[in-house]
PLY file of the C-alpha trace (Angstrom):
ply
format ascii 1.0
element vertex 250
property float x
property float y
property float z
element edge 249
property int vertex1
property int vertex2
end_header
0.00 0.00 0.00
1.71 3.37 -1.00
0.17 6.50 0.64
1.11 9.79 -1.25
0.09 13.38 0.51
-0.08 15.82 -2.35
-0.46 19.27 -0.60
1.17 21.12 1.37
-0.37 24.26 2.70
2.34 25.41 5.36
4.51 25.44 2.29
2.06 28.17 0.55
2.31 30.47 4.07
5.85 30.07 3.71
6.11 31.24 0.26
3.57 34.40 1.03
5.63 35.21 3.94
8.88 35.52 2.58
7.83 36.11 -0.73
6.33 39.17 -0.36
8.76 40.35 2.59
11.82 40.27 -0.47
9.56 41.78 -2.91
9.11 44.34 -0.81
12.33 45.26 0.95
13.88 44.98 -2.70
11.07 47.42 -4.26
11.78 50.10 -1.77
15.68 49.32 -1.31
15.77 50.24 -5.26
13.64 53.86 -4.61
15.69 54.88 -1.23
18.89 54.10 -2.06
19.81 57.53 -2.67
18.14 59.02 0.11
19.67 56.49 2.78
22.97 57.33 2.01
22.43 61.07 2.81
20.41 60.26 6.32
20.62 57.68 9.02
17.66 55.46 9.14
17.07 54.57 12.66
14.54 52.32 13.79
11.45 53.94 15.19
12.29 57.30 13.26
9.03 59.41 12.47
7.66 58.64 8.77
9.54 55.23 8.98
8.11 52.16 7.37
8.75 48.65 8.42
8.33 46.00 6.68
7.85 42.42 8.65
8.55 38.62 8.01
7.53 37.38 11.40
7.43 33.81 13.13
9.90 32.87 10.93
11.44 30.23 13.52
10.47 29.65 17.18
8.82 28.15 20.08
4.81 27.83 19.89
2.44 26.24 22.38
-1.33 26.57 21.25
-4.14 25.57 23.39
-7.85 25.27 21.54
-11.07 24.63 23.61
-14.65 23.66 22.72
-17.51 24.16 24.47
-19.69 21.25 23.04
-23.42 20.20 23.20
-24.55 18.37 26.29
-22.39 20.16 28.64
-19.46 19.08 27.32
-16.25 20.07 26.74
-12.92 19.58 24.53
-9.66 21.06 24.28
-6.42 20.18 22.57
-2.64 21.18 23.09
0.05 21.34 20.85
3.88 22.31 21.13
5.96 23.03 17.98
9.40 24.56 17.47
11.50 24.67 14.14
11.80 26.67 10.90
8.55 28.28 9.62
6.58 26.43 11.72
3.13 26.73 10.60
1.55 23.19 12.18
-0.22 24.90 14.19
-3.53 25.43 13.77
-4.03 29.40 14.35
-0.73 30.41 13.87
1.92 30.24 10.91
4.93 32.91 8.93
3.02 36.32 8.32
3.81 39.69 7.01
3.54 42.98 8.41
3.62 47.31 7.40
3.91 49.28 10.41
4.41 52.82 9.89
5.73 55.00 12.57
3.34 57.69 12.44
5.96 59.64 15.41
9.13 58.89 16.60
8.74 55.58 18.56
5.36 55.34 17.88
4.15 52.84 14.85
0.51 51.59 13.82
-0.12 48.69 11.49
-0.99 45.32 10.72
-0.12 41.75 10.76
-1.36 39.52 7.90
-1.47 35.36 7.47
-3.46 33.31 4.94
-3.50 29.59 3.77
-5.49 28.23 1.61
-4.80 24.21 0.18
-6.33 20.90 -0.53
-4.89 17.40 -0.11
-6.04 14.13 -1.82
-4.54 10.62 -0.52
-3.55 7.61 -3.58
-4.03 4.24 -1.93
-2.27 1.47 -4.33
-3.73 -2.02 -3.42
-2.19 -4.85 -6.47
-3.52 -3.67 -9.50
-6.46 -1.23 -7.95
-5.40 2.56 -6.99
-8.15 4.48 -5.48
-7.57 8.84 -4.57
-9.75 10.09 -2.01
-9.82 14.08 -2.28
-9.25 15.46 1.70
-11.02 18.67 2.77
-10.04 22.04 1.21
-9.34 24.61 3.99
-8.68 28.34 4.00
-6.92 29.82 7.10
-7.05 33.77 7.48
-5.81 36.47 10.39
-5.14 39.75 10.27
-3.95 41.88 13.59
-4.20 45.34 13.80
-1.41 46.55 15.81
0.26 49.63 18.11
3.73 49.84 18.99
6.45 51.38 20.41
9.93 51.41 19.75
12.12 51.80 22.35
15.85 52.27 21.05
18.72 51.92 23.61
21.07 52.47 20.97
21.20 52.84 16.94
21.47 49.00 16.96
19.62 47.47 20.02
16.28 48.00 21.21
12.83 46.78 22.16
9.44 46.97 20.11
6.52 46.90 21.95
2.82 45.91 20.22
-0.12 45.17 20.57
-3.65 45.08 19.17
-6.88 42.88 18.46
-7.20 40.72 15.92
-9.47 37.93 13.98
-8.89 34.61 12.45
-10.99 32.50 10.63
-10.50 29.03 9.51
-12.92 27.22 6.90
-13.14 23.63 5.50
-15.13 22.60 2.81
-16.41 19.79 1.46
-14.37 17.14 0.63
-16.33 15.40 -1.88
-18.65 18.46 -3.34
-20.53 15.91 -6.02
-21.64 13.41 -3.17
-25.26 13.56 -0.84
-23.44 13.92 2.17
-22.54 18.14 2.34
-20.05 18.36 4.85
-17.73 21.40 5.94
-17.15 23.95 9.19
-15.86 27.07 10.00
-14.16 28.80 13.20
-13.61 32.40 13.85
-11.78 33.93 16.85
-11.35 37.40 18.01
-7.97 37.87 19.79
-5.92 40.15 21.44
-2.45 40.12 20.81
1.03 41.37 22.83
3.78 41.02 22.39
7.57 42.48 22.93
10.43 41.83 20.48
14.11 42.41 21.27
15.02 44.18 18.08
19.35 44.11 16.51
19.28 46.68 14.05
22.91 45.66 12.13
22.24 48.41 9.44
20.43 50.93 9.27
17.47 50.01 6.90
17.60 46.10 7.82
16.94 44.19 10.84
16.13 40.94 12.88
14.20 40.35 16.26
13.14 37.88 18.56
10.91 37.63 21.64
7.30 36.47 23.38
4.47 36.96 21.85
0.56 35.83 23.13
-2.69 35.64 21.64
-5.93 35.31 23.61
-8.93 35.37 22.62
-11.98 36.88 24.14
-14.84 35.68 21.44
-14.83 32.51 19.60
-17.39 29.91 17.93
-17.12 26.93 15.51
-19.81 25.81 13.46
-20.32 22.40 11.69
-22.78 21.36 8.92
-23.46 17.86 8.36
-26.60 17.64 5.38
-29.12 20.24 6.39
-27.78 19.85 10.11
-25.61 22.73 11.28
-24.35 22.75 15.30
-22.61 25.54 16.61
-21.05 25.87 19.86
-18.18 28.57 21.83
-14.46 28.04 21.14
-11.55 29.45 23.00
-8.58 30.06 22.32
-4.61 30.91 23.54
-1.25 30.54 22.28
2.27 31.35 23.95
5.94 31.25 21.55
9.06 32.52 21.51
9.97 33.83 18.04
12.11 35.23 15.42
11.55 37.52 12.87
13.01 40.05 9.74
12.44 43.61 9.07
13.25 45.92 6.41
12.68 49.75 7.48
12.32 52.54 4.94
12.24 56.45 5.54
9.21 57.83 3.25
0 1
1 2
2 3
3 4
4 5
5 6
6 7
7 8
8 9
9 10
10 11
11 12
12 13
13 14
14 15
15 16
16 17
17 18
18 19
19 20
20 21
21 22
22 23
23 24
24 25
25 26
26 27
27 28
28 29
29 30
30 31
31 32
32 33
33 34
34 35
35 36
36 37
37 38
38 39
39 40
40 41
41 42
42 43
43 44
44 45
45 46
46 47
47 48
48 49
49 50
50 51
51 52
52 53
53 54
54 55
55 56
56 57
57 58
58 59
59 60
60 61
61 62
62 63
63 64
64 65
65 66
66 67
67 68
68 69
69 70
70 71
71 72
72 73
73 74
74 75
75 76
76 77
77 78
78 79
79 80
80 81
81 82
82 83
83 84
84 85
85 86
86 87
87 88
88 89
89 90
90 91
91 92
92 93
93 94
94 95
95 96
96 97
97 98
98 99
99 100
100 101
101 102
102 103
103 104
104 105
105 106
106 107
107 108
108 109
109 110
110 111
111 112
112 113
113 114
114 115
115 116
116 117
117 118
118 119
119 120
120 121
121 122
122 123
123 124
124 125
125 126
126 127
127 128
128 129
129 130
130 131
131 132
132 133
133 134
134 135
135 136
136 137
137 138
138 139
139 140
140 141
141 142
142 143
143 144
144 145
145 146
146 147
147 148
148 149
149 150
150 151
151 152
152 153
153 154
154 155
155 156
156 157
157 158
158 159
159 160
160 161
161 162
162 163
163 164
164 165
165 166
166 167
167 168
168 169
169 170
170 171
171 172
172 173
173 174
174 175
175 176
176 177
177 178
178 179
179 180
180 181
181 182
182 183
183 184
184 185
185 186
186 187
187 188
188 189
189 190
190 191
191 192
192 193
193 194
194 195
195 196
196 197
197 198
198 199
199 200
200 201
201 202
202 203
203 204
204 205
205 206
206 207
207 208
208 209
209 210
210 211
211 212
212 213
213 214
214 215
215 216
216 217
217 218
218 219
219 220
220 221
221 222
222 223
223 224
224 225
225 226
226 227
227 228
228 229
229 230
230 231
231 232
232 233
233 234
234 235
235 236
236 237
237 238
238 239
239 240
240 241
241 242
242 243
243 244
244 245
245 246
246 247
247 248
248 249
């Protein structure tokens, strides 16, 4: 029996992440270059743009809760460190503009999406069967505050925080079958965190430090045929982690 997984949606997060942090540091690298070299670009300086590949590598540990029918309840825990870990269920590599609208002072947002489907080949002697598995889409986006506090040119802390929402849907996996199937789960979330920022250069960056999510509204809904339950959800996640930044006077 040979077993063949043919997605891989961390691998899409992944690619958005870093994709369109390059794209972007390269874009406005090319249209500052001349104005850098005349002024120093300290991080945190007023009409300063930062651009953000976060959770790049680090520590996670995500707790989920249910609140199900019948006075009962479910909740699940998971632990993950490594390289753009994104097997977690609510979290994952994101990107970020924050624009420091004074000195110190930034506002912006934090953005995440995957979206993938997976189908499994089972090979049995001469009879191979695929069965498609549920397509999901995963979206969050975090508004955010944040403060910049700059010991030096090169070493600092960055201070943020905000609400923010995440949804996560899964459809159908077999759409032409009598059986509709799929659920969805949204979460509203408030998010802190405090990064320990190494500013090598003046206009690129790295940084590393705690971040939590917890969220203070939450529901999942399922819908079996013309059945649909809903019921609460909860939940909080704790990590360590490290991220990029490219920052841009405009």
């Amino acid at each position: 029996m040979i077993r063949k997984l043919q997605a891989f949606p961390s691998v899409k997060g992944v690619a958005f992440a870093v994709g369109v942090f390059v794209a972007t540091v390269l874009v406005l690298a090319d249209e500052k270059v001349a104005f850098a070299q005349q002024h120093a670009a300290n991080f945190g300086n007023q009409g300063q743009l930062a651009i953000t590949a976060e959770n790049l590598f680090g520590l996670t540990i995500e707790r989920v809760g249910y609140d199900l029918p019948n006075n009962s309840q479910r909740s699940q825990t998971t632990t993950n460190i490594g390289l753009f870990h994104s097997t977690t269920s609510f979290r994952g590599p994101w990107v970020g503009a924050h624009y420091f609208v004074i000195p110190s002072l930034s506002v912006g947002a934090t953005l995440g999406f995957v979206s993938g489907s997976s189908s499994t080949t089972t090979t049995n002697g001469a009879v191979t069967t695929t069965t498609d598995g549920a397509p999901v889409f995963r979206f969050v986006v975090i508004p955010k505050v944040g403060y910049a506090l700059m010991f030096t040119n090169v070493l600092g802390f960055w201070f943020r925080a905000g609400p923010g929402l995440h949804t996560t849907s899964t459809g159908d996996p077999n759409p032409n079958d009598m059986n509709d199937q799929s659920s969805s789960t949204t979460f509203w979330f408030l998010s802190l965190d405090a990064l320990f920022v190494v500013a090598p250069t003046p206009n690129f960056g790295f940084y590393v430090g705690p971040q939590g999510n917890f969220s203070f509204a939450g529901s999942q809904s399922s819908k079996s045929n013309a059945t649909t339950v809903s019921y609460d959800a909860n939940f909080r996640s704790f990590s360590i982690d490290a991220g990029l930044y490219g920052a841009f006077d405009l």
